[in-house]
Steps between C-alpha positions, in 0.01 A plus 500: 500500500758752583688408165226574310379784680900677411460375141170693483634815646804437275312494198242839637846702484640396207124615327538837701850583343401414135167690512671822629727460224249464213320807707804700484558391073137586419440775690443815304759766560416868416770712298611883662413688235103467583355835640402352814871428573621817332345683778516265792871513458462902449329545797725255681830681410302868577445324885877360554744750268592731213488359191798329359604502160589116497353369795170357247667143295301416199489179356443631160773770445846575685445778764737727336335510176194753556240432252390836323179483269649715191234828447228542201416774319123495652670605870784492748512129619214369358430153341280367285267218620283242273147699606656814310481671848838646666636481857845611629752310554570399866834674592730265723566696842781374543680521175802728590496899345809404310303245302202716446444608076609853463251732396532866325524658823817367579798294433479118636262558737702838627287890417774656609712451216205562238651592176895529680594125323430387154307154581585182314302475154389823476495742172686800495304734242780688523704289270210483234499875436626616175741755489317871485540611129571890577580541068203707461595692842895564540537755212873700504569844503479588126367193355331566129235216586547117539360245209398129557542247207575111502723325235480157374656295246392176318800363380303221256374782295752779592252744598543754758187637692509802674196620687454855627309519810466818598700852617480659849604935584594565141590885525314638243603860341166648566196412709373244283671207382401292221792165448569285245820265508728413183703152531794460310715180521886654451709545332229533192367826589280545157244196564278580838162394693272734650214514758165701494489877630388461860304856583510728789707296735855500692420103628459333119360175501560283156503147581588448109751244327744463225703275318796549341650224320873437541713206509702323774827526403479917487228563819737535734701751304175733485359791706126551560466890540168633615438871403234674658320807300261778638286552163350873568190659340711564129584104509829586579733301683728580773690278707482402833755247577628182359605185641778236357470147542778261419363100423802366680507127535405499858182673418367238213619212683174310552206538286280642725360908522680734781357808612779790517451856584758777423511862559499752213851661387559825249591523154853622522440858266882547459622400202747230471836591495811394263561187561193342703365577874532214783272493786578343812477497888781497770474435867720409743400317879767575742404258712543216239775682350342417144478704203231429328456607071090511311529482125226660367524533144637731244386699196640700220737183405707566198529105359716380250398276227149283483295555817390127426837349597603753698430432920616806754616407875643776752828377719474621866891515599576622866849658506778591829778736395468406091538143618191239398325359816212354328265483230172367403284509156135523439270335270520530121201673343497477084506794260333754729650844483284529855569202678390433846615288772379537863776296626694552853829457583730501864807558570754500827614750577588695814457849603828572614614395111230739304692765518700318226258284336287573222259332251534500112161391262607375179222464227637235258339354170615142354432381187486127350876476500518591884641770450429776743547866451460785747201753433546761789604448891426690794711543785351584894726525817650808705666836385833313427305295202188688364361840492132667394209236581725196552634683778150615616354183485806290749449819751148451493535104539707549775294787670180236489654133606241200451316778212506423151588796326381492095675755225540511198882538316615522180734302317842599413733343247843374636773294324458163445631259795 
């Protein structure tokens, strides 16, 4: 009896242990994130102690992660549920300021230092301004008026188009002004294009185009010149300014249309002298201690032999006690008698040696044979080398450093070198 009353109780204990095991399997276990929890647990940590920014472990997420619910364009916050209704996002208490998105008001999550630091994937509108275009603003003392045109050239059917956009403060010889513009592509002066007679205005607009056709191999050896007419009430015209315009090979590199703008110069009324006139432009940057040359262009050119196979080049030769430093050539233009160039040149040069220096311009022709031959030079430098406007024109270069100072000078013949 007592053996089977111990194998009873035996067996009453071994059910108790496995049904408190199956219990404890089956039982249903409720998860933290259910509201009733949520603020049990709130309430709970209000009762015992400040909140804590890790002292809540979820099983879902690691507790330095904060989960933010990214903002809509209906609200601050909000998120869309399946009803089509919205509700705000519950904000985690505890989730550290650090963490927090930054808004407008402030930099990650700090106001005070709204605006002070440039945040992380931002635009700066700054650096998708264009550039303010002050051409129709910044006008020099003196200017005759400025002119807009654009130049492009089709080299598959060697045409050259030139459009003429419009004119801007043309200084018009008596209260009305009524333009017109003549294009000629140099050096053939005869053969020209012209635009209609624009009335009663100083600010032209003539948004017309023209063609000229020319071929590749001589384009670059050409000059667009823009002439600019007041036409008064007897049809008469009288110019206002022109404007020269070398097609140098940097200019027609790519077939597409450029926009230029260039202000207005004067007709030189002096008559050409002997030999030829040379214009060009000296300044001199003391800081640098460069001397710096502009070859304009020259007129009045007394050639020798066909103009067809005859090209014209000006030597720029820079010169310490008679001695050659340095020299350097422009471009070859073909059978123009007014060639221009628009070319720049440097030299070293300090200031301590221009008391001794000077420069000497050289207009040369060659001919098929290369054979060169000297049609005038002009020599510019201090009292011990030149006199009259050469002198002039170094005093006045040195009296403006970092100015370009323009003259004109004529051409003397010296013997051949």
């Amino acid at each position: 009896m007592i053996g089977g009353l111990l194998l009873l109780l035996l067996l009453i204990g071994v059910s108790c242990c496995l049904w408190r095991r199956l219990c404890a399997t089956f039982t249903y276990e409720e998860l933290p994130g259910t509201p009733a929890m949520a603020t049990t647990a709130a309430s709970s940590r209000q009762d015992d102690k400040p909140c804590q920014p890790h002292a809540r472990t979820q099983p879902s997420r690691p507790p330095a992660v904060p989960f933010v619910v990214p903002p809509s364009l209906q609200g601050p916050d909000l998120v869309p549920l399946h009803s089509r209704e919205w509700t705000q996002a519950p904000q985690d208490p505890c989730t550290p300021p650090e963490l927090l998105p930054h808004t407008s008001s402030g930099s990650f999550g700090d106001p005070s230092v709204a605006g002070d630091a440039c945040l992380v994937g931002t635009i700066n509108p700054e650096l998708y301004k264009f550039p303010e275009d002050k051409s129709e603003t910044d006008f020099p003392d003196g200017c005759l008026g400025r002119l807009w045109f654009s130049v492009e050239y089709q080299q598959e059917a060697e045409r050259l188009l030139v459009g003429l956009i419009k004119a801007r403060q043309l200084q018009a010889p008596s209260e009305t002004c009524s333009p017109l513009v003549k294009l000629h592509l140099l050096p053939d002066e005869r053969r020209f294009l012209q635009s209609k007679t624009k009335r009663k205005t100083c600010n032209p607009q003539f948004d017309e185009h023209f063609i000229f056709q020319v071929s590749s191999k001589s384009v670059t050896q050409r000059v667009l010149k823009f002439s600019v007419y007041h036409v008064d009430r007897q049809r008469k015209h009288q110019l206002l300014g022109q404007v020269l315009f070398p097609l140098k090979n940097e200019t027609l590199a790519s077939d597409c249309r450029r926009i230029i703008w260039r202000d207005l110069e004067a007709e030189s009324l002096e008559p050409p002298s002997e030999f030829g006139d040379l214009q060009f432009c000296l300044s001199y940057n003391d800081y640098l201690s460069r001397l710096t040359v502009v070859v304009l262009r020259a007129k009045g050119l007394r050639l020798q032999g066909d103009r067809g196979v005859v090209s014209v080049f000006v030597k720029v030769s820079l010169m310490n006690h008679n001695k050659f430093v340095k020299c350097k050539k422009t471009s070859v233009v073909l059978g123009s008698v007014n060639p221009v160039y628009n070319e720049t040149f440097s030299f070293k040069a300090n200031a301590a040696e221009l008391d001794t220096a000077s420069l000497s311009l050289t207009v040369f022709q060659s001919t098929e044979g290369d054979k060169s031959h000297q049609l005038g030079r002009v020599v510019v430098g201090p009292y011990m080398y030149s006199r009259g406007k050469e002198l002039e024109h170094w005093d006045e270069m040195l009296s403006k450093p970092k100015e370009l100072v323009k003259r004109w000078h004529a051409l003397c013949r010296t013997f051949e070198p």
